[in-house]
C-alpha positions, 0 to 999 in steps of 0.5 A, a space after each residue: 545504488 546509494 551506499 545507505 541502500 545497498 546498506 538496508 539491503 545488505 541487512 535485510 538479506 543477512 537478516 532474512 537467511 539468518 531467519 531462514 536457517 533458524 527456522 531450517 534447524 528448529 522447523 518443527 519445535 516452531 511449528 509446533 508452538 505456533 499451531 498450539 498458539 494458534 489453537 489457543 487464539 481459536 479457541 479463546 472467546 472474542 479472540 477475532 476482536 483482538 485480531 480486528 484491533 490489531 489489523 486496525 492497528 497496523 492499517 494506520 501509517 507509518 505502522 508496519 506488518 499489515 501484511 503480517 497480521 493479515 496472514 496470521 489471522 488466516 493461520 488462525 481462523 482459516 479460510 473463510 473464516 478469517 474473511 470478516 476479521 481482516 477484511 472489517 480491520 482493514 475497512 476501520 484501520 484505513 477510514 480512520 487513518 484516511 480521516 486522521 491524514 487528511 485532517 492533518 493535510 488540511 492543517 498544513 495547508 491552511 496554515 504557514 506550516 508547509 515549510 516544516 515538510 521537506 521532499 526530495 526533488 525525486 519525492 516530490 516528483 514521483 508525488 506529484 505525478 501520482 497525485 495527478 494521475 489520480 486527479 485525472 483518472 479518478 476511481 480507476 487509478 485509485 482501485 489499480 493502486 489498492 490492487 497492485 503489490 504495494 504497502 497497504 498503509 503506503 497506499 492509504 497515506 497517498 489517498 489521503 493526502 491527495 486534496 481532491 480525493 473524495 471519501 466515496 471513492 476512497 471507500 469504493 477502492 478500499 472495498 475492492 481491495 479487499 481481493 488482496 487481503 482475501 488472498 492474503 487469508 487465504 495464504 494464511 490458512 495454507 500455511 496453518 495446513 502445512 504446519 498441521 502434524 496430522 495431515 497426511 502426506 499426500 494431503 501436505 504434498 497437495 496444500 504444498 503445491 497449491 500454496 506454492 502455484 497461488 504464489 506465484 500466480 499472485 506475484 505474477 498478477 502483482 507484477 503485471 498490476 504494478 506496471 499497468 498502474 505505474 503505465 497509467 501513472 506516467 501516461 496522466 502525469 505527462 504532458 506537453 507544454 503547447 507549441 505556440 507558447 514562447 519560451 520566455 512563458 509557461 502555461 500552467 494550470 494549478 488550483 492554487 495560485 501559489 507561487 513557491 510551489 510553481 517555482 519547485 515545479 519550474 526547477 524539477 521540469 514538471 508542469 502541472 494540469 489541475 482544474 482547468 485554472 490557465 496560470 501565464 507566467 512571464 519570465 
């Protein structure tokens, strides 16, 4: 592990127990505030608008606390009412980040711009790997990316920057995605029980083990979807240079004949197969 790494690490967790232990000491004049906040929100005409916004807001990459904003909007309004603000959020955020992205990748493309953008090899590997695997499996990976535990705006950005990717595809995925950010709702009205003074103990004890049993569920559902995905990733990326080809010659199939980026491909030891174009090279 990079020194940078274990630095962000290191931080993050001191961060995180200092938050804990914050929270520990003063749970209940936190809880307290909040459940008044959120009552208030509640309560405060076109307040679900301004909870939209904010989920389109942070749908648009490189925002964070998507996440976030998705639970609060189920400490809010619950559980199902929560549904239609995220879910609606989400739907704008991620259609005008996937129009803004992939308008800005064609601009890159069309014109002598792409000098500017710089990946590292290991970037530029695991890229080109998930954009061939979409490519090659088409809805099906797009969906399992959507599913899995990964950032959504994360996802959205690799969608959008892949130049095949078609809009209805885009917006099937995203739509069934939606599952995970019902879940996330959910989560959120949980919590607004847990913190609710008035809620008998048995009643607590309930939400209690409830919330904590639909969270591991949902970590070991995450787990099990992010190494089916990154399974199925890896299995369309990999290929296998034909035996009768000489060693003084590659076979390639890319869309475009460009010559710098087959020679990256040709120093990362990763060739690649699109659109059944057969480029020979000799050395």
């Amino acid at each position: 592990m990079k020194l940078r790494t274990r630095l962000i690490v290191a931080v993050a967790s001191i961060s995180f127990l200092g938050l804990v232990a914050i929270f520990g000491l003063y749970r209940e004049s936190i809880m307290t505030v909040i459940q008044h906040g959120a009552i208030k929100l509640r309560i405060t005409p076109y307040s679900s608008l301004l909870a939209v916004l904010l989920i389109v807001i942070v749908s648009i990459p490189p925002m964070i606390g998507f996440v976030s904003s998705v639970t609060l909007t189920g400490f809010v309004y619950g559980f199902p009412g929560g549904i239609i603000p995220a879910t609606t959020g989400a739907m704008i955020g991620s259609s005008l980040a996937f129009w803004q992205v992939n308008t800005y990748v064609l601009i890159i493309r069309r014109y002598p711009l792409a000098r500017f953008v710089h990946l590292s090899p290991a970037k530029q590997a695991t890229y080109k790997a998930l954009e061939e695997a979409i490519e090659q499996g088409g809805l099906r990976i797009m969906i399992l990316l959507r599913l899995c535990p990964l950032p959504w705006p994360l996802v959205t950005l690799l969608f959008s920057m892949i130049p095949n990717s078609r809009w209805s595809d885009f917006l099937i995925a995203t739509g069934v995605g939606m599952i995970k950010v019902t879940l996330e709702v959910w989560i959120g009205s949980q919590l607004a029980n847990l913190s609710d003074p008035n809620l008998p103990p048995s009643a607590h004890r309930v939400a209690l083990g409830m919330m904590c049993g639909g969270f591991v569920l949902l970590l070991a559902i995450g787990f099990w979807l992010y190494r089916l995905t990154m399974a199925k990733v890896r299995q369309l990326a990999d290929r296998e240079i034909p035996e009768n080809i000489n060693e003084t010659q590659q076979l390639l199939i890319y869309k475009q004949p460009d010559l710098e980026a087959l020679e990256t491909l040709e120093t990362l030891g990763s060739p690649l197969y699109k659109n059944d174009t057969k480029i020979q090279l000799n050395s």
